[in-house]
matplotlib code that plots the C-alpha trace (Angstrom):
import matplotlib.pyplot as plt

x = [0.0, 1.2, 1.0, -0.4, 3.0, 5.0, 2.4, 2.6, 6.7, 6.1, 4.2, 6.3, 6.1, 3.1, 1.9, 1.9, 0.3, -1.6, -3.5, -4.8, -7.7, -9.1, -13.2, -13.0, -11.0, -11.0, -11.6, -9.5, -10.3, -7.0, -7.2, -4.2, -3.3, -1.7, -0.7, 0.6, -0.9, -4.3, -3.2, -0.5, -3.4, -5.9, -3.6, -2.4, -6.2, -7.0, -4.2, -4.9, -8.9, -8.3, -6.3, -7.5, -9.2, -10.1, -14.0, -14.1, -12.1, -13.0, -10.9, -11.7, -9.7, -9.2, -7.7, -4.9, -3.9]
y = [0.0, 3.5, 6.0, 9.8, 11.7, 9.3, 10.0, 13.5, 13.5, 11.6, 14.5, 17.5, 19.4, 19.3, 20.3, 24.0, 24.1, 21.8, 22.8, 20.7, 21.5, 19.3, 18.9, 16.9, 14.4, 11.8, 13.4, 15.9, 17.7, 18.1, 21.0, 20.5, 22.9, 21.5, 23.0, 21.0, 18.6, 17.4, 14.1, 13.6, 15.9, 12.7, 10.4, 11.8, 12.5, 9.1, 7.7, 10.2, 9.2, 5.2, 5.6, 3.4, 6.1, 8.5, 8.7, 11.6, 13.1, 15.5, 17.4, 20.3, 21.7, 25.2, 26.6, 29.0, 30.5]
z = [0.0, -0.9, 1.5, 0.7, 1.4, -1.1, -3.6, -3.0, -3.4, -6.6, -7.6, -6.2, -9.6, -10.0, -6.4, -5.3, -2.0, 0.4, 3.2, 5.9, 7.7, 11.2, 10.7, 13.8, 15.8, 13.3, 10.0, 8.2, 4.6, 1.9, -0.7, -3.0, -5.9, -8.4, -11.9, -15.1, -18.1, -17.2, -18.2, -15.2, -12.4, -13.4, -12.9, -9.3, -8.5, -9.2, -7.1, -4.3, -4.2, -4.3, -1.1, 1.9, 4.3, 1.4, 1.5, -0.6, -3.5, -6.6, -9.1, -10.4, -13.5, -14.4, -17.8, -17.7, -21.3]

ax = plt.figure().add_subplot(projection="3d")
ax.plot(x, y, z, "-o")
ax.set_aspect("equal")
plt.show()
């Protein structure tokens, strides 16, 4: 099993920021902000949401010209 943090490393270029935020003493929410080829930010989504734990996960995609 892959852990989220070695994930994330894989993906160090394509990260900008994550932020953390406690909902409660057992759950947590993740916003990461990533930039790159929506090709490789599907890929790392995907990864990211089949996680054991993850009970939620969505991308959302923005354009930048």
């Amino acid at each position: 099993r892959t852990h989220l943090g070695e994930i994330q490393r894989a993906y160090r270029e394509e990260i900008l920021s994550v932020q953390r935020f406690m909902l409660n003493d057992q759950h947590s929410m993740e916003v990461i902000s990533l930039i790159g080829i929506s090709s490789r930010l599907t890929e790392l989504s995907e990864k990211l949401i089949a996680e054991k734990g993850i009970q939620h996960g969505k991308l959302t995609m923005s354009r930048v010209d």
